[in-house]
N, C-alpha and C positions, 0 to 999 in steps of 0.2 A: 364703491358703487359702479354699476354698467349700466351705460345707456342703449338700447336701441330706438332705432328709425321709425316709427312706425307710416305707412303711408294709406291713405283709406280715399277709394275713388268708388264717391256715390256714382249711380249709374242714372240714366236721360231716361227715362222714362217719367211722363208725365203724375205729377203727385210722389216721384221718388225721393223728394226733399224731408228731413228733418229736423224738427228744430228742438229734437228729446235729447237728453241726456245720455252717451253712448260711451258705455264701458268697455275695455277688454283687458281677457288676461294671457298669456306668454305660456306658453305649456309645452316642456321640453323632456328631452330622456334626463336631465341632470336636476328636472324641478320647476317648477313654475313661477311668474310673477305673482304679483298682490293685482288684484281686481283694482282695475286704474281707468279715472275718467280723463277722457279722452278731451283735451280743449286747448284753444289756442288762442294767439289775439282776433281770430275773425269773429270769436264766440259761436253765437247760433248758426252763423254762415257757411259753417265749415261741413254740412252736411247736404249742401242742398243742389239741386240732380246736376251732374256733370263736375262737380267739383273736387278735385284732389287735393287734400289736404294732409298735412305732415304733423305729427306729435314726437313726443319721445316719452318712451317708458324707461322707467329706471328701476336697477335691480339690485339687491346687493351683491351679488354675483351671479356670473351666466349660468342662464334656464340648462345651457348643454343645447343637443342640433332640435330646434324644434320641429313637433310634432302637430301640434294643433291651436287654436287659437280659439276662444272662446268672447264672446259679444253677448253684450243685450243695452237694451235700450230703455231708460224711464221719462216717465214727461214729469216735468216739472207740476208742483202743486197748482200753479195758476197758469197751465196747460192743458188743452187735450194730449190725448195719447194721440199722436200717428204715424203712419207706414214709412219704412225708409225702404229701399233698394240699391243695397252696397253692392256695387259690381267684383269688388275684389281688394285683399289688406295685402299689400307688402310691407316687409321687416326685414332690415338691415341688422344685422348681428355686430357685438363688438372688433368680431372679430372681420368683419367684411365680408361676411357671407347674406346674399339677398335671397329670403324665403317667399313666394308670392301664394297666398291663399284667396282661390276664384271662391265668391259668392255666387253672385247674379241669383238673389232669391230675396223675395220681401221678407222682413219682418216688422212683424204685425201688432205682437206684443214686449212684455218686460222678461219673458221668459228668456234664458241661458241658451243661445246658440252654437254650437260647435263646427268648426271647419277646418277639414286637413290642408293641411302643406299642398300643392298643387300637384308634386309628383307620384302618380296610379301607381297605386299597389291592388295589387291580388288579395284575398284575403291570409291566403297564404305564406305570404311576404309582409304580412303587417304584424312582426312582431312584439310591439312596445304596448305592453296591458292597457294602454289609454287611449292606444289606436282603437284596439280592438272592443276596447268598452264604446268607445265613440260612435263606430261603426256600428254594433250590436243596437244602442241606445236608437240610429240611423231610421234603421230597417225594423224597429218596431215600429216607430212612429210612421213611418211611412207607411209600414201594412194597416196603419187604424185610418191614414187619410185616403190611399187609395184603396178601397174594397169592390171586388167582384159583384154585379149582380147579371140576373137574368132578366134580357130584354123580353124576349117572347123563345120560346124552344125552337130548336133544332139550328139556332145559327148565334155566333160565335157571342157571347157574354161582353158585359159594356162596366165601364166605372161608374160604379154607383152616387149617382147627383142630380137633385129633383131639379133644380134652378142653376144658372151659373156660379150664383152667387153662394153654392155649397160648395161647390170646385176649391180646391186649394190653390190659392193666389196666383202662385208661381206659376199656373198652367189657365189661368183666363185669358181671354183679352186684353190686349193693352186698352188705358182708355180709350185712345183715341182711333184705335181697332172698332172697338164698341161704338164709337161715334160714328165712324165711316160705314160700319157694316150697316146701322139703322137706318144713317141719311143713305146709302145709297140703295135698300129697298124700299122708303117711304117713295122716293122721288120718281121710282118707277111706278107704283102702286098711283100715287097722283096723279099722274100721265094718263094712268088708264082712268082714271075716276074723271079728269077735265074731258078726255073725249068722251066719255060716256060710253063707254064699251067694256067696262072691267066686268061687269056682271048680265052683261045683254046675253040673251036666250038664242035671238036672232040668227038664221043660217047664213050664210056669204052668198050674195049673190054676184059678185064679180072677184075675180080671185084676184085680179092687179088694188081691191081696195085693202088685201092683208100686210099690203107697203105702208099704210098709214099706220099701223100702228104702234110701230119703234122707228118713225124714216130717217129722225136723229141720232140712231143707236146701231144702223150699219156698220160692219166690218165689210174690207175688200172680201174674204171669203163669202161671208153673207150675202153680199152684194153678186159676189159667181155663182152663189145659188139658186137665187132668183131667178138667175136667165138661165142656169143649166139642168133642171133638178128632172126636167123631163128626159133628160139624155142617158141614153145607158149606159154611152163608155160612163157619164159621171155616178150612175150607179151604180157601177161595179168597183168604181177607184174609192170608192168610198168603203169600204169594207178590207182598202188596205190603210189607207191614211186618214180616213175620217175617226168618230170617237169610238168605236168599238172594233181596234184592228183585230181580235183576238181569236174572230168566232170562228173567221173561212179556214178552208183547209181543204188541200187537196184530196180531188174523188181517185178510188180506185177500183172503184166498184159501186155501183148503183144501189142506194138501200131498197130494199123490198115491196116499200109503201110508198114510193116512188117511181111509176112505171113510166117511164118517159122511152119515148122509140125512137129508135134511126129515124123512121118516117117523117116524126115531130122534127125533128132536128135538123135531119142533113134527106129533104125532100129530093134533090137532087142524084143522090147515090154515093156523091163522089166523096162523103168519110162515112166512119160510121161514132155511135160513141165509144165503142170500145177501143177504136184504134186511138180516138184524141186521148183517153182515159190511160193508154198503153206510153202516150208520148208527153203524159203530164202536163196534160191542157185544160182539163174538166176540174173545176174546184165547186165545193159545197158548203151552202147556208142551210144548218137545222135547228130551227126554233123548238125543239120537242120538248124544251123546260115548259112552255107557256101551254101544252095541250092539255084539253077540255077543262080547263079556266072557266070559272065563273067570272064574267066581265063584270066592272064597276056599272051604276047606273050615278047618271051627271045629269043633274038640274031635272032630275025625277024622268030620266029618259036610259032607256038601257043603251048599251054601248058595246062595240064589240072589239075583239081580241084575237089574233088569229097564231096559228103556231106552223108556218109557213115552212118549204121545203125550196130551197132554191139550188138551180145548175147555173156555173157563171162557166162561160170558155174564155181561155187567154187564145187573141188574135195572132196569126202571124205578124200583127204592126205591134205585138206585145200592148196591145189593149185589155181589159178584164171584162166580158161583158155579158150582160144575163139571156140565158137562152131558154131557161122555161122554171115558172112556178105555179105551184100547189102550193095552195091553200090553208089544209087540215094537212094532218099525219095522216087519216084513213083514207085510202084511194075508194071514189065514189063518183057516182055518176052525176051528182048534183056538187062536184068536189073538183070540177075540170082542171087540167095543167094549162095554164095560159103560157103561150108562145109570143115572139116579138112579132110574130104574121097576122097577130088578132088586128081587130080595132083598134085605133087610138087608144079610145076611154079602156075596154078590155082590161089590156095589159100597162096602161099610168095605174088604173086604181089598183091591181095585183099589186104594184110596186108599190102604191102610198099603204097595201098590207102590210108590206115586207115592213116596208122602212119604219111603221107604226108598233109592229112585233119587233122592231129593232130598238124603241126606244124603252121598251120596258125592260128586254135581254140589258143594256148598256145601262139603264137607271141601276136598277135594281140589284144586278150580279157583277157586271164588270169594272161595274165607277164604286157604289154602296158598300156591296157585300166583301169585292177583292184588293179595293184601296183604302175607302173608311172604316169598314168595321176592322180588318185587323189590323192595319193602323194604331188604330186602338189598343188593341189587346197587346201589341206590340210595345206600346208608349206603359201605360198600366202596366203590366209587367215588369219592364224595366225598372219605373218607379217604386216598385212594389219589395224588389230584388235585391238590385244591383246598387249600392251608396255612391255616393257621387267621388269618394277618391277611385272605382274602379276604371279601368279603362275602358271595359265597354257601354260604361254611363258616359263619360267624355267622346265618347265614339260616335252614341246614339240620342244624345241628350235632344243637340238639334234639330231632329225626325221627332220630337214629338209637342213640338210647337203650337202652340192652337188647339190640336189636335181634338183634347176631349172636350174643348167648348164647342165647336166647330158642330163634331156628332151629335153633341147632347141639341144642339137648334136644328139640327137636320130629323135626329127625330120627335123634336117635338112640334117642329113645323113642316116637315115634309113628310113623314110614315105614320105619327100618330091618327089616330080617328077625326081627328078634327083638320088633317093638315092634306096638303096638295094634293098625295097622289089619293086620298079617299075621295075629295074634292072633289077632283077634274079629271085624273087617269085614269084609261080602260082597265089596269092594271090596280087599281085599288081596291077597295072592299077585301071581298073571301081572300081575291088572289093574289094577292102581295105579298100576305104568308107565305102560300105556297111556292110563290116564284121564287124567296131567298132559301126556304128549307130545302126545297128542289136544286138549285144553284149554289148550298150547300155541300150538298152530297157528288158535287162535281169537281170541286178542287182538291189538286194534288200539288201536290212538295214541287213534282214535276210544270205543271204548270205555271204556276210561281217565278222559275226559273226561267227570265226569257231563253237563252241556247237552247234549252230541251224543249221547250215550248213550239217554238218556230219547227223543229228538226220534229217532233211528234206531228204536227198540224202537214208537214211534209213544205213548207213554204221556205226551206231553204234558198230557192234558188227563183221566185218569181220576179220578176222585171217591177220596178217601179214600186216598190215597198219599202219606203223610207222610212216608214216607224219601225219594220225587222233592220233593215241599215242603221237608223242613229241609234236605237234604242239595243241592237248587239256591240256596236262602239262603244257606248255609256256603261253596257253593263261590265265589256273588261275592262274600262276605267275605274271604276267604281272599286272590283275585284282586286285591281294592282292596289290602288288603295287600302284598302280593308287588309290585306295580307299584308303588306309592308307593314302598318300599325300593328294587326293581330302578330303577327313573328315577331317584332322587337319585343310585346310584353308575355310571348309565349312561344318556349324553346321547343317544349315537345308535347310530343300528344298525351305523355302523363298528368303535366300541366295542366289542360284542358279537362283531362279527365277529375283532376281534384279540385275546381273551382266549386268550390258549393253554390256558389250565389250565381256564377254562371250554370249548373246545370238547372238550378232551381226557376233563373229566367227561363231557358227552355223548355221544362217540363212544366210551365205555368201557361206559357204559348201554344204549347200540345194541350193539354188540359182544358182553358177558355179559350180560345181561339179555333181548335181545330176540333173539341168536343173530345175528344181522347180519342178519334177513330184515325186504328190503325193504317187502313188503306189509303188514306191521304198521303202518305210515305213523309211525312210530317216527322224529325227527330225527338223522341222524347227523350234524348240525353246526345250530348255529342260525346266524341270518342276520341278525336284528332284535331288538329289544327287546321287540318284540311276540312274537315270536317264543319267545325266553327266559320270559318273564312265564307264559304260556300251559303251558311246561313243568313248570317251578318251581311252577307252582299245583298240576298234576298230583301231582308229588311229595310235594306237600305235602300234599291231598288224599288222596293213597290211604296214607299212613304213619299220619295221624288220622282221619277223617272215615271214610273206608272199609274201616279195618279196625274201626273201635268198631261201623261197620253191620251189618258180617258177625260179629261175635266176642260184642260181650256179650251176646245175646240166646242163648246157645246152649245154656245150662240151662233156660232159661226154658220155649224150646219141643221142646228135649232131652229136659227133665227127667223128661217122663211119654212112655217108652220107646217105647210104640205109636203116638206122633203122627209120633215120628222113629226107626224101628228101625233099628240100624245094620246088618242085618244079617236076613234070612231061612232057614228052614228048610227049608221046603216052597215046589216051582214054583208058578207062580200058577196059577190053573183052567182050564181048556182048554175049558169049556164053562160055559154057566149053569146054575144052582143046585144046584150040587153043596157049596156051602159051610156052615159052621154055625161056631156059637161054639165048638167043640171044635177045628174048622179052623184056624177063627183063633189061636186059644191054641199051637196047635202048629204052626205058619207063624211066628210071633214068635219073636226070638230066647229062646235057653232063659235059666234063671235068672241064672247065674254070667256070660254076656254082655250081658246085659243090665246087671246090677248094674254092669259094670265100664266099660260105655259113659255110665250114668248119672253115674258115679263122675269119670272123663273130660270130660264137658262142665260139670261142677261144677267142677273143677280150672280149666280153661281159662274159665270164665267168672266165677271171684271175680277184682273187683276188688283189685286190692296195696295194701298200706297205703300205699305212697310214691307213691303215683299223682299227679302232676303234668298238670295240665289241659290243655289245649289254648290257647295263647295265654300261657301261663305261660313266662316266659324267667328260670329259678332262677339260672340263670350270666349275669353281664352282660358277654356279649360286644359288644355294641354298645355304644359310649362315647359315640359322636357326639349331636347335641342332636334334629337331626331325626328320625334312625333312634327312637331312644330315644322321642320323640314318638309315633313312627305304629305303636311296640308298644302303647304305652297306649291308640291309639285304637282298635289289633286288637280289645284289651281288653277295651273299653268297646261295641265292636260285636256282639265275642261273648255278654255279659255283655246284652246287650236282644234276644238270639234267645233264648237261655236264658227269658228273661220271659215272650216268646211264646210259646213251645214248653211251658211251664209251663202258661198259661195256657190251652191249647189242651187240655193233655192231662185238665186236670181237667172235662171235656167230654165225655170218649172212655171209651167201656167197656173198651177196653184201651190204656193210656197208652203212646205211642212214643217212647221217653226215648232210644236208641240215637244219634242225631244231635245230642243235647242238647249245647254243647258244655262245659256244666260237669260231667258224666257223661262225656268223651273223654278219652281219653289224649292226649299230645303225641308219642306213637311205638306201633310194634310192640311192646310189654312184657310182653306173655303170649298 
């Protein structure tokens, strides 16, 4: 007879204890164990969350190198059945060789679970018939738990789950996620219910009383908004480091429907705009997703929505600041270009335009459509694909965290008919469709890609751009990463090319995700290593990096309702100076919409107590000596941006933490 070690570390997750009866068997190239229960002197103890516990199996002689290991669990007759969560089996062979096989997934029932040896094989490199049955048996079951459906047309396809509670375990909420997510939107919700303003109709008649309604829930940026939101430089700096850096982009040329003159501009003589335009000074905001929008109507009042045209000039003091907007797309006489030479009122409310067509562009297309939805399609996919002894399942596992509980309550509380933005947003009803189908049809491969991104938009080289600064840093961190993993488990580009399950993830992300349209320059097969590397970073990229860009600032510059109104009351001016403070107050959304958009971006922008960093790998699915290596050096690479970014920010009268990556999530999670 041969003994091996066996060693079994249940995982800390709340309710991941068992007190079932838990089997395993030994499955080797030379033959397998006898199905053996697993028990010791602690008995029922030996399962319960956090605890590592030792057995020994005995053989009549060795399995040979094992391959897989196989589990299930029964309750006892005068038992319920319930859930365990094994983190991971190591086996000590007689010969002294230690196997570690990661779990980290519920199981639920008595049914036979199978789990490889820890180190990534390709499919191609999994030669032993009982790998490859393993694997096969894998990737069925997982294409019946994760299935495609269609949200609504023309934007990217969602995993199919009416409730959370159809989601496959492994990809819910932890409880105490669920606990924290509800108490910390009920307790805003009752805040608004004790003052009595969640549902008030009422317009604002003093704009210092929209401090009363989170004054406990200030941030210091929140708190700069307050007092800054009327300032231009602060309105131009905000379209680089605020939550939607992505839109501006250097002018080279005036578009058509935008007649803006020397005269307007530089009444003096002394530039003109073609010379600033010549010397890479003039940059441009164009809302044209949002044109001729049917507005929402809130609390049975119509509302309006504008698709605004903005010139911002950088200062010789490398300031960014707005020097004239329009309105509509169509140049018109009741359509005027307000300048900063108008009226006070004038040119604040153009701007509470802008910034109000700024929150439906950044809901809708840049947070929604380019962080959550393919997020999504990204995670699904892979689940769908790729088996968990792949490498780029250990690669990508942790990007997809949350992920499709997270979407499935955004759309059933935020986009469905019944939820926020039909509610309360200008942007809801007809046009909410239209702004994601339209915002759709604008992503590219290119885009995606912060380098090309920046270098397309022409923002290479603007002063004071710290989301293009930390967020080009991250991305060739991220890169070096990604390559150093991708080339250890892949020598050449033929490699890449014979993955089946890796081209199969790719052409499923083309396929749901990008709709199959070509023009997206979206790969529907990769071809190289280079190639793959390039993708994978993307990925990886907009699950952490690009969604903390667009997401946690959003109370910050949310939080004081007139910098970012979700919503208007009154059409913008048709003419100049017909505005006043009494305008304005009654053009802002009313009380009770306000309160509950405020309310809204406070939800969505607390950090979770289980937040897990960026670079953090809590589940060790990598075994291997080098992979395991070049996470510590992710580690350690991210961990001296962080230093910088620290060090930069105590410089800065408004500190840009958003890209920080000890401030990032490792996924989609709220």
């Amino acid at each position: 007879m041969v003994d091996y070690k066996v060693t079994v570390s249940t995982g800390t997750p709340v309710n991941a204890t068992t007190i079932n009866h838990i089997h395993i068997k030994l499955v080797g190239t030379d033959g397998e164990s006898d199905r053996t229960r697993l028990s010791c002197i602690t008995g029922p103890l030996a399962f319960i969350a956090g605890k590592v516990s030792t057995f020994t199996v005995s053989c009549p002689v060795s399995v040979g190198k094992l391959i897989l290991i196989e589990l299930d669990k029964k309750n006892p007759v005068v038992l319920p059945e319930d859930d365990w969560f094994p983190a991971k089996v190591e086996v000590e062979s007689p010969d002294g060789e230690t196997y570690i096989f990661p779990i980290y997934r519920w199981i639920t029932d008595s049914e036979v679970q199978r789990f490889r040896e820890g180190t990534a094989l390709r499919v191609c490199e999994d030669s032993h018939h009982l790998g490859r049955y393993s694997r096969e048996q894998e990737l069925k079951q997982r294409e019946k738990d994760y299935r495609w459906d269609v949200y609504a047309e023309g934007i990217p396809h969602i995993m199919k789950a009416e409730d959370a509670s159809s989601l496959p375990c492994e990809v819910r909420f932890s409880f105490n996620k669920t606990i924290q997510f509800g108490f910390t939107a009920a307790t805003a919700l009752a805040e608004l219910k004790v003052k009595g303003i969640a549902d008030s109709e009422k317009n604002w008649t003093d704009i210092d009383h929209i401090n009363r309604v989170f004054c406990s829930k200030d941030t210091e940026i929140s708190k700069y908004v307050t007092e800054h939101w009327k300032e231009d430089t602060f309105f131009g700096y905000q379209y680089l480091n605020g939550v939607n850096p992505i839109l501006i982009r250097r002018c080279t040329a005036l578009p058509e429907n935008f007649p803006v003159t020397d005269d307007m501009i530089f009444p003096d003589g002394q530039s003109s705009l073609a010379d600033e335009m010549k010397n890479g000074n003039i940059f441009l905001l164009d809302y044209t997703r949002l044109d001729g929008l049917k507005a929402n109507i809130v609390h049975e009042k119509q509302q309006y929505l504008m698709a605004p045209l903005v010139l911002l000039q950088k200062t010789p003091d490398d300031k960014l600041m707005p020097i004239a907007i329009q309105l509509k797309q169509t140049p018109a006489d009741d359509n005027p270009i307000f300048l900063p030479t108008d009226s006070e009122y004038d040119w604040l409310t153009a701007k509470m335009f802008v910034r109000s067509a700024d929150f439906s562009e950044h809901q809708l297309n840049v947070h929604l459509l380019r962080t959550h939805l393919l997020a999504e399609v990204f995670a699904v996919s892979l689940l769908r694909n790729v088996p968990m002894v792949h490498p780029l399942y250990k690669l990508l596992l942790p990007r997809t965290r949350y992920t499709m509980q997270i979407n499935l309550m955004a759309r059933n509380l935020l986009i469905s008919p019944s939820g926020f933005f039909n509610t309360y947003a200008a942007s809801g009803g007809e046009a909410l469709s239209t702004i994601l189908e339209r915002s759709m049809s604008s992503i590219t491969y290119k885009s995606l890609c912060m380098p090309e991104d920046i270098a397309e938009r022409g923002m290479d080289d603007v002063p004071n751009y710290y989301y293009r600064d930390d967020g080009l840093k991250l991305w060739d961190i991220i890169n070096r990463f990604v390559q150093g993993l991708l080339t250890f488990y892949y020598k050449s580009d033929d490699e890449v090319k014979q993955d089946s399950e890796l081209q199969k993830w790719t052409s499923d992300i083309f396929e749901h995700g990008f709709l199959s349209q070509e023009s997206t320059g979206i790969p529907q097969c990769l071809s190289s290593v280079a190639e793959l590397v390039k993708f994978v970073t993307m990925v990886l990229f907009t699950c952490s990096a690009q969604h903390s860009a667009v997401n946690d600032g959003q109370y910050d510059y949310g939080g004081w309702m007139p910098n970012t109104p979700i919503s208007l009351q009154l059409p913008p001016p048709t003419s100049k100076g017909t505005t006043s403070e009494v305008t304005m107050l009654n053009t802002l959304p009313d009380i009770g919409t306000s309160a509950q958009g405020m309310a809204i971006l406070w939800l969505l922008s607390k950090p979770p107590f289980d937040f897990v960093p960026l670079g953090q790998f809590p589940e060790q699915h990598f075994t291997e000596e080098i992979p395991s290596e070049l996470v510590k050096d992710f580690r350690g690479e991210l961990e001296v941006l962080t230093t910088v970014i620290s060090v930069r920010n105590r410089k800065l009268e408004i500190p840009y933490t958003y890209m920080d990556p000890a401030d990032m999530e490792n996924s989609v999670t709220i």
